[in-house]
C-alpha positions in Angstrom: 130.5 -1.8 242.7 130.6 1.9 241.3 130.0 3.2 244.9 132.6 1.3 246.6 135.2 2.7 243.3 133.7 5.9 244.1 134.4 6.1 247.7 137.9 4.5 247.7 138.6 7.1 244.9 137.5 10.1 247.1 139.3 8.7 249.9 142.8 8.6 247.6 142.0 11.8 247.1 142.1 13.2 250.6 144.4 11.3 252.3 146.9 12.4 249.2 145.7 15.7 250.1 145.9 15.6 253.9 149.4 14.0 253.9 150.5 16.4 251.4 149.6 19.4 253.8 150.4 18.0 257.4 153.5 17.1 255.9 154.0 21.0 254.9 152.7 22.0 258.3 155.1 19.1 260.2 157.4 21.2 258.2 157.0 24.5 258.8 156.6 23.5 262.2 160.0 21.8 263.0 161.7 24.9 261.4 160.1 27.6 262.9 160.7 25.7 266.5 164.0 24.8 266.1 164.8 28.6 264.7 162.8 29.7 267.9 164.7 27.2 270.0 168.2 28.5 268.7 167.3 32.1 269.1 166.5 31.5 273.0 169.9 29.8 273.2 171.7 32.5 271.7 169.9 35.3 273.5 170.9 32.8 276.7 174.4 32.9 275.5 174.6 36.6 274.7 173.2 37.1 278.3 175.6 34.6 279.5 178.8 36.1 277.7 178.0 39.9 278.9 177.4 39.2 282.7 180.8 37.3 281.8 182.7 40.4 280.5 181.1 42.7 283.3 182.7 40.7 285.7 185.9 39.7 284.2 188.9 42.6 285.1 191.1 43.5 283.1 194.0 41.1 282.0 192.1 38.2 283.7 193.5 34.4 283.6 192.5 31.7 282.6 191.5 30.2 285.5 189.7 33.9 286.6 187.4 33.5 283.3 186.5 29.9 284.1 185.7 30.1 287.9 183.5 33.4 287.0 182.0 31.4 284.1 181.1 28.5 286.8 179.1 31.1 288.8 177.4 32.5 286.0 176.3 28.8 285.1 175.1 28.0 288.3 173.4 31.6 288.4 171.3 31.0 284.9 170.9 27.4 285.1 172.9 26.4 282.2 175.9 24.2 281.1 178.6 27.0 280.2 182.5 25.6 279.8 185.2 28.1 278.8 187.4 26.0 276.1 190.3 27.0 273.7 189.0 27.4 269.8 192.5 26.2 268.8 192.9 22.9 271.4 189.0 21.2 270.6 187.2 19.8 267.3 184.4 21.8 267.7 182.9 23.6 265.1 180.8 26.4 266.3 184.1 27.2 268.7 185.9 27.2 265.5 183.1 29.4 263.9 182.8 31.3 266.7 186.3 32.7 267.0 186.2 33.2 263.6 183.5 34.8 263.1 182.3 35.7 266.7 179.6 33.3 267.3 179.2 29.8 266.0 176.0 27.0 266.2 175.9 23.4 265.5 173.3 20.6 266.4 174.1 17.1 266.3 172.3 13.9 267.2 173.4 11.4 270.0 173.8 8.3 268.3 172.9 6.3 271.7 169.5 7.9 272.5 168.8 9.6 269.5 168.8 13.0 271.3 169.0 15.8 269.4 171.4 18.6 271.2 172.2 22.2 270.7 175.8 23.1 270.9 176.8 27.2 270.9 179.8 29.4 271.4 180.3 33.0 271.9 184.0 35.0 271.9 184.5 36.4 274.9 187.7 38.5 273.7 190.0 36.6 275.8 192.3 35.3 273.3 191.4 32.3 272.1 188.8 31.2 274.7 185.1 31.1 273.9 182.0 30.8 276.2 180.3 27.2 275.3 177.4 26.2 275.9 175.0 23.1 275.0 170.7 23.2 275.3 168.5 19.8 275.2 166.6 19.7 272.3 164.1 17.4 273.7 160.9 20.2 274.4 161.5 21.0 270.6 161.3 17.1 270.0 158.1 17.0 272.3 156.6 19.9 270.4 157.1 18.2 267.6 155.9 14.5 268.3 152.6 16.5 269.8 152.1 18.5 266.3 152.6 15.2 264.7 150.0 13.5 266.4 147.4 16.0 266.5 147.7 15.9 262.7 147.6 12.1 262.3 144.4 12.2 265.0 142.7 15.0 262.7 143.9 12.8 259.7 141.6 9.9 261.6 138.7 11.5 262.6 138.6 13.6 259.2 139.3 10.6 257.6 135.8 8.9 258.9 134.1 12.0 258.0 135.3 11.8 254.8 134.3 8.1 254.4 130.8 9.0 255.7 130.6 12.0 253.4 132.0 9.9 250.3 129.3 7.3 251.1 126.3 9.4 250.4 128.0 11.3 247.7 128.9 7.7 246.2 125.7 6.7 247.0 124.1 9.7 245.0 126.6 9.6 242.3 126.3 5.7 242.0 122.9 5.1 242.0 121.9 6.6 239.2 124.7 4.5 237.0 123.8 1.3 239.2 120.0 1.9 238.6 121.4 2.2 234.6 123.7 -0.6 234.7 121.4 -2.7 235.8 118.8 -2.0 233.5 120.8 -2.3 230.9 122.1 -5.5 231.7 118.4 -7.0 232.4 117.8 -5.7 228.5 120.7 -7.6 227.6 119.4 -10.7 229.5 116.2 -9.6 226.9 113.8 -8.6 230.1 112.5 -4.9 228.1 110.1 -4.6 230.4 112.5 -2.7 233.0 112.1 1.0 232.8 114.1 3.6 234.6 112.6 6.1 236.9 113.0 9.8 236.0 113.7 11.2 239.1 117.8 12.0 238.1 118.9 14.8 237.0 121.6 16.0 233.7 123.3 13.4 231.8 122.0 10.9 233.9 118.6 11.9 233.0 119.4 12.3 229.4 121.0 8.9 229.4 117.4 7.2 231.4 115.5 8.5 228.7 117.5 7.1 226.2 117.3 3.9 227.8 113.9 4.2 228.0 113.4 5.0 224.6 115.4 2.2 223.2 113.7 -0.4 225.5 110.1 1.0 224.2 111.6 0.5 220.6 113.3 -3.1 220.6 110.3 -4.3 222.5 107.9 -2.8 219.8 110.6 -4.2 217.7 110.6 -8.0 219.4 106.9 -7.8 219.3 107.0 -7.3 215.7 109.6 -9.9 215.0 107.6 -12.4 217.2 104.4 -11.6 215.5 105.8 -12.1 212.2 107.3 -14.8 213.2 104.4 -16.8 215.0 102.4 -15.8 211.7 105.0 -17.5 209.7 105.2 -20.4 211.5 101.4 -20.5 211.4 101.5 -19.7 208.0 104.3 -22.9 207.8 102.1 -25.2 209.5 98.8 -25.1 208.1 100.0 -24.5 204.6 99.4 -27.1 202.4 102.8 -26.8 200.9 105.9 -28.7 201.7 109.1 -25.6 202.3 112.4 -26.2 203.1 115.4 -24.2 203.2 118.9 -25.4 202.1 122.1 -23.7 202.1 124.9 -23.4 200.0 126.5 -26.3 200.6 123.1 -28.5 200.3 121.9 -29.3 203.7 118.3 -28.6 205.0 118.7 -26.5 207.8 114.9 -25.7 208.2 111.8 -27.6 206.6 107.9 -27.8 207.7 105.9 -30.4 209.1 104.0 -31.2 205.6 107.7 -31.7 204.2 108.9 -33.9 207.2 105.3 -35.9 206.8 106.1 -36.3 202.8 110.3 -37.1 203.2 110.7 -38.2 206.6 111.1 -37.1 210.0 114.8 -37.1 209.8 115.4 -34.6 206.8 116.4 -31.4 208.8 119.9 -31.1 208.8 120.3 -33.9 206.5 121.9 -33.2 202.5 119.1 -33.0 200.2 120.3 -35.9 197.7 119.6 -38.0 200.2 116.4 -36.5 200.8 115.2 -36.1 197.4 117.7 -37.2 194.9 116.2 -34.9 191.8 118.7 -33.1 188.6 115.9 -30.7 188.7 116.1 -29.6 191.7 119.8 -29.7 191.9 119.7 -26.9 189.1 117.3 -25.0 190.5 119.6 -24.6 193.5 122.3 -23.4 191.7 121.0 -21.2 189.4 119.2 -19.5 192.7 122.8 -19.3 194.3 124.9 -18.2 191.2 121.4 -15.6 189.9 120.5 -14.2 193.1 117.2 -14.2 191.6 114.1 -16.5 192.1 113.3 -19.7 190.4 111.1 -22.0 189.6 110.0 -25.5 187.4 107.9 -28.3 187.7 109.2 -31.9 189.2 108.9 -35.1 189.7 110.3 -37.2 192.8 110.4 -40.2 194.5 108.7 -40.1 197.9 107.9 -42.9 200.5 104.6 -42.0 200.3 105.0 -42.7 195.8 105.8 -40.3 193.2 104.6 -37.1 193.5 105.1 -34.0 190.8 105.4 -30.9 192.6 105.6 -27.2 191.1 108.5 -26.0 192.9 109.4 -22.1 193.7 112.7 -21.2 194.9 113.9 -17.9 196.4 117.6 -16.7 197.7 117.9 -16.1 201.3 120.8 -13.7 202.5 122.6 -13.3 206.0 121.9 -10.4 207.8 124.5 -7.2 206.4 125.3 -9.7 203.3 124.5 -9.0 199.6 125.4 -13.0 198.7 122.5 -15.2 199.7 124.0 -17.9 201.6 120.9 -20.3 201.8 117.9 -20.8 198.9 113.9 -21.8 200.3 111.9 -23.8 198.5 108.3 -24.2 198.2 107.0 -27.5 196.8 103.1 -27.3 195.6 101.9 -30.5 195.2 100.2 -30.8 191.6 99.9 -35.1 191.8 96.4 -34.5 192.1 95.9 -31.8 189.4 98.6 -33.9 187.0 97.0 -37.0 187.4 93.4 -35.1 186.3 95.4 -33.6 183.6 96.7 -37.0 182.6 93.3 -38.7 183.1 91.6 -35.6 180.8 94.4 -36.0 178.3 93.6 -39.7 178.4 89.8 -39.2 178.2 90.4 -37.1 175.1 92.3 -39.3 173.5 89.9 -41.7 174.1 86.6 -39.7 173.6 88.4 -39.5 170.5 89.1 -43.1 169.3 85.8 -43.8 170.5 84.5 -41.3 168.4 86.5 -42.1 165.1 86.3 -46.2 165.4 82.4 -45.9 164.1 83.1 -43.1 162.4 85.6 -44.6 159.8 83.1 -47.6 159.8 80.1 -45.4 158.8 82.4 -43.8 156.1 84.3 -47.1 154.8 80.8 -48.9 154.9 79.4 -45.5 153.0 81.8 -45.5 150.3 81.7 -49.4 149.6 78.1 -48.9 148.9 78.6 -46.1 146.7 80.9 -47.8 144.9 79.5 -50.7 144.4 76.0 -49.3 144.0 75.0 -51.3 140.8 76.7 -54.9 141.0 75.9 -55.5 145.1 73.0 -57.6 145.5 70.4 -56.7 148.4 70.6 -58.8 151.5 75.0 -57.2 151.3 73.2 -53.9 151.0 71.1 -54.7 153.5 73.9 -56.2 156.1 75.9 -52.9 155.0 73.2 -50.2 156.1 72.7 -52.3 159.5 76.4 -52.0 160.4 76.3 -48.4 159.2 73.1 -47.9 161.8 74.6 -49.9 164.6 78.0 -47.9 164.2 75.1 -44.6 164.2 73.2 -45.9 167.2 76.8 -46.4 169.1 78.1 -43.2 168.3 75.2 -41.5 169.4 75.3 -43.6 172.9 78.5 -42.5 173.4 77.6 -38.7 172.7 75.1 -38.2 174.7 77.3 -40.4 177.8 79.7 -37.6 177.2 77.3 -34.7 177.1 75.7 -36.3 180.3 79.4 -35.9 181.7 79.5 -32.5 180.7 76.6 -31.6 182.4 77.6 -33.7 185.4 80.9 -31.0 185.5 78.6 -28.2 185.2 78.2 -26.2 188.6 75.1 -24.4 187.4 73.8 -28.5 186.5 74.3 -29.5 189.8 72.8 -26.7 191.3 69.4 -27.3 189.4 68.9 -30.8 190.9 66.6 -31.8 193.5 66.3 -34.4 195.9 63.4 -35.6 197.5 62.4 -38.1 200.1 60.9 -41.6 198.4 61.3 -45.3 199.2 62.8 -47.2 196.8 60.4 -50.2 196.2 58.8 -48.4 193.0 62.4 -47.7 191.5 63.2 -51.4 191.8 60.1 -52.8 190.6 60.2 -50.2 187.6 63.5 -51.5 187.0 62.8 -55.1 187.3 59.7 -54.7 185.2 61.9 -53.0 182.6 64.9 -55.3 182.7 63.0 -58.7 183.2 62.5 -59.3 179.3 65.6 -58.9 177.9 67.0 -61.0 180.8 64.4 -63.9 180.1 65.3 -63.6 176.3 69.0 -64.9 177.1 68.0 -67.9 179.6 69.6 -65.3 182.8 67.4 -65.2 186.2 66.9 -61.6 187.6 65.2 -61.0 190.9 65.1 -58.1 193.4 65.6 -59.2 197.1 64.3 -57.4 200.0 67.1 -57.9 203.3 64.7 -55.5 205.1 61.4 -53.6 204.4 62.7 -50.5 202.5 62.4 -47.0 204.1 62.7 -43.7 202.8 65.8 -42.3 201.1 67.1 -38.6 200.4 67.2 -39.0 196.4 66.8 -37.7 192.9 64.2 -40.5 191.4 65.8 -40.5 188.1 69.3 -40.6 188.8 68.5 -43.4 191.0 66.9 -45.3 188.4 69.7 -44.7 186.3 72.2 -46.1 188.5 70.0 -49.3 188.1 69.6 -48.8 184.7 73.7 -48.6 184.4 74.8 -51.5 186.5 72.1 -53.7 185.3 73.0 -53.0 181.1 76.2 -53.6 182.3 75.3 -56.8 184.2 73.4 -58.3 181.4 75.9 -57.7 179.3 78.6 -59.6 180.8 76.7 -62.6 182.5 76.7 -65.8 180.7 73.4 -67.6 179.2 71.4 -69.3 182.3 73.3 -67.0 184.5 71.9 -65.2 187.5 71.5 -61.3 188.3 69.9 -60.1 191.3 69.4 -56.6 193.3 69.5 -56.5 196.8 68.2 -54.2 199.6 69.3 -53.3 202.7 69.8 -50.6 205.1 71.8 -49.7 207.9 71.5 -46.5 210.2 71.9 -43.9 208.3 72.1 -45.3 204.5 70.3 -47.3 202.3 72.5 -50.2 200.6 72.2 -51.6 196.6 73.6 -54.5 195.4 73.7 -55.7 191.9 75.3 -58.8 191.8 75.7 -61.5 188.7 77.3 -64.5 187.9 80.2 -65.1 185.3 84.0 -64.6 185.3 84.0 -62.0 187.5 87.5 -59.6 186.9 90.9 -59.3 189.0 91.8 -56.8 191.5 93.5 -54.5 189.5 90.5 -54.4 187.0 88.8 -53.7 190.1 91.1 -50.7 191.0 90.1 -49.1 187.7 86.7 -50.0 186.5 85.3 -47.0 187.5 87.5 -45.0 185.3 86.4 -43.0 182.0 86.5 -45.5 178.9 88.6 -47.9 180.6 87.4 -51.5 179.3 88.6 -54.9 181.1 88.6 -56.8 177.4 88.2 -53.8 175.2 87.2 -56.1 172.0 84.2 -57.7 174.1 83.6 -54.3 174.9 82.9 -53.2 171.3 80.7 -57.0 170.7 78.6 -56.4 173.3 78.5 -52.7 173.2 79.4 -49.7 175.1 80.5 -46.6 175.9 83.0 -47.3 178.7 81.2 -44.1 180.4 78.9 -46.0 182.2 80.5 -46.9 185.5 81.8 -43.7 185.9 78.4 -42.0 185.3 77.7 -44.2 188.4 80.1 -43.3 190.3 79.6 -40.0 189.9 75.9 -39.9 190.7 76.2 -42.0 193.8 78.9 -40.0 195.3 77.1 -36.6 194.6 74.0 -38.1 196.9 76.7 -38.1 199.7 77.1 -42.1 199.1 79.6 -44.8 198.0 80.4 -47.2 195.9 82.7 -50.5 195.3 83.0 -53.1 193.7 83.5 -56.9 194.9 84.6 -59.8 192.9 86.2 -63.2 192.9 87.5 -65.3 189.7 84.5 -67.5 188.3 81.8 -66.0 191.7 80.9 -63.0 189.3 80.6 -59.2 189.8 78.7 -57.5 192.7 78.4 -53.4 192.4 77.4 -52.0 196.2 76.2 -48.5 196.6 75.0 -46.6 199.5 72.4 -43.5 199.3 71.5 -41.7 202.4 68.3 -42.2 204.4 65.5 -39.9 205.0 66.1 -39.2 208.6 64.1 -36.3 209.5 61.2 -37.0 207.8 61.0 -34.4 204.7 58.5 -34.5 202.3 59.8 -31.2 200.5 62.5 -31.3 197.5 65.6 -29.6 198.5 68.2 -28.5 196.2 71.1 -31.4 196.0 73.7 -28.3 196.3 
């Protein structure tokens, strides 16, 4: 921890300091004791060596000089030998009659005691006054000294530590309290802020933690918006979007992709995802233009082929100016194609349709005009008939189509009403109608009653004209002394039609189709028994825009049955109401 650094360093620092001074003092000390010490001796000495000389007479011996010397010892208390500078090894004799006085200390290697040895000349020749002094109260001095210092060392020492501590502690906190704030932002908690209750830098540096916390959790907010709105944006979009990088792996793709290519594609390579030249030029010309793209495709999904409009845009690492990974947005246009396919188709159609009786009328027209004076009457005659049938079918087929333009008209929708009505007088209208030119070809046509009929939500004429449709249609492909029959039944919450009659009936994928513009199951029994090809799909059209449905159920050699629905009258109204 910072405090524990802190107080260890602050301790280094005065016990360096400490140590460096009672060393000095130990110092100081020893000299200025032992220089005290060796003055004392020498004063002793001096004292020693002038008593000596007071009492010596003149021309005194050897033996005179010693014996007084013994008395003066015994007198002063101190060890005092008379000794010949020339006869011992000692030094300070040596020094001192040389030079009159001489000093030496030296150690005693058994006990370690410290002794001071001194001599004075007496002026007897060559015999000085010698003395030795214990060093020991200089030693004593000096242990005590020592150990005051290392007790003050001690107790200072746990001052020191106690005075470290709460200087630690108010030097330490403040970087602790930081430290761990910042290391909780790190761990991404920006929540933490630091209290301002600090002073200089340490202030300074709080608000700028502060301040940097506010901004990267504005910041992470942001992000995390965007990012939630983007992933909404991802998931309810209608689009598939992936992202693939530069060496062709999907690293990220939505749920509508996943649903279209598989659950597995992330992290996959997109050949084996969607195997497409297209799209394997798109990618590269995103990576080598840095610029976005964008073409129409079509691919191979489990779901079936599917054409998409595709949009692709270079992604870039963070502090990189070379995108490293393209996205791709794939709007599905099968729907829109196959209406542009099926209107292409319808055109072409509308327009065959259209020129067939056309080039009859003309070739017919021509023939007669040419041949105006040898052709006898009754070819005339068969001429001008085939002329007005091809007239009367061209117009059949006009107004179909202008019926199906109106159909595709918003403001035409709009202006239709329904109403509720039962049925009955629809179906007796149309059996009334129908039953002539039924009884003319040998065919039985009935309407049957499953239950009593109730009241529908419906526009009376496009009702009728559903009838109308399916039963032309019926009549025209149900064989002499066939049967046709309409049905009615009812269920909870729709009314059910069924025109069914006998023949041939047609094959499932006939069945698929029949309800398409101009398609035809045997197009040249088509044009024998006439036709638009419109019909069905005028059907279709109305029942589905009463909220209904329609099929269509057949068997080889059981006939055709056509079932609608149209919704029932469930609350009783007896006022027209707009359809849309």
């Amino acid at each position: 921890m910072v405090r524990n650094r802190v107080v260890l360093l602050l301790q280094g620092l005065f016990l360096c300091g400490f140590l460096t001074i009672g060393a000095y003092i130990l110092s100081i000390f020893q000299d200025y004791s032992t220089q005290t010490f060796r003055e004392n001796c020498v004063l002793q000495l001096n004292y020693a060596a002038k008593l000596l000389g007071e009492r010596l007479p003149e021309n005194a011996t050897k033996q005179q000089v010693e014996a007084e010397t013994a008395k003066i010892a015994e007198e002063l208390k101190l060890k005092l030998a008379i000794v010949d500078a020339t006869d011992v090894d000692l030094s300070e004799a040596t020094r001192a009659y040389i030079y009159g006085q001489g000093l030496a200390i030296r150690t005693d290697t058994a006990n370690q005691e410290r002794t001071l040895y001194a001599s004075q000349s007496i002026g007897y020749d060559r015999l000085v006054l010698h003395s030795s002094f214990s060093m020991k109260a200089v030693t004593a001095e000096y242990d005590k000294m020592r150990f005051a210092i290392l007790a003050g060392l001690l107790l200072s020492m746990l001052l020191v530590t106690g005075l470290a501590k709460y200087l630690a502690k108010k030097i330490a906190q403040p970087v602790e309290e930081i430290a761990g704030a910042a290391e909780k932002m790190a761990q991404g908690d920006l929540s933490i802020r630091l209290q301002r209750n600090v002073a200089g830098e340490f202030a300074v540096l709080s608000h700028a933690l502060n301040t940097l916390a506010d901004n990267l959790s504005e910041k992470t907010d942001e992000i995390f918006r965007e990012k939630k709105k983007l992933e909404l944006i991802m998931k309810n979009t209608d689009n598939s979007v992936i992202a693939i990088n530069k060496n062709g792996f999907i690293i990220e793709c939505n749920d509508q992709f996943r649903n279209l290519f598989g659950e597995d594609a992330a992290g996959r390579h997109y050949l084996q995802v969607i195997n497409n030249v297209a799209l394997e030029k798109l990618l590269a010309t995103c990576l080598k233009t840095d610029a976005p793209v964008s073409s129409n495709i079509t691919v191979n999904s489990p779901h079936g082929k599917r054409s998409f409009q595709v949009f692709g845009a270079p992604l870039r690492a963070v502090y990189s100016d070379v995108p490293s990974s393209v996205m791709f947005v794939f709007h599905d246009i099968t729907a829109l194609q196959a209406v542009y396919e099926k209107q292409s188709e319808f055109v072409s159609n509308a327009s065959h349709e259209l020129a067939t009786p056309l080039t009859t009328i003309k070739g017919f027209a021509e023939t007669l005009l040419m041949e105006e004076t040898s052709m006898d009457a009754e070819m005339r005659k068969k001429f001008l008939n085939i002329i007005l049938q091809e007239s009367e079918r061209m117009q059949a087929l006009l107004r179909d189509l202008l019926q199906m333009a109106r159909f595709d008209s918003e403001e035409y929708r709009k202006s239709i009403t329904v109403a509720s009505f039962a049925p009955s007088d629809i179906l007796s209208e149309v059996l009334e109608e129908f039953l002539p030119r039924a009884q003319e070809r040998n065919l039985q046509l009935e309407v049957l009653y499953e239950k009593e009929p109730e009241a529908i939500m419906a526009n009376k004429d496009w009702l009728k004209q559903i009838l109308v449709n399916l039963l032309e249609n019926a009549l025209k492909y149900t064989p002499e002394n066939g049967a046709i029959s309409v049905k009615y039944d009812h269920n909870e919450k729709f009314a059910i039609f069924a025109v069914h009659n006998t023949g041939e009936g047609i094959s499932p994928q006939d069945a698929s189709r029949i309800f398409d513009r101009f398609y035809r199951i045997d197009k040249a029994r088509t044009r024998q028994v006439g036709g638009t090809g419109l019909g069905l799909s005028i059907v279709k059209f109305i029942v589905e825009m009463f909220g209904g449905e329609i099929s269509v159920s057949s068997k080889p050699g059981e006939g055709v049955a056509f079932i609608f629905t149209v919704p029932r009258d469930l609350g009783g109204s007896a006022t027209p109401k707009p359809l849309f």
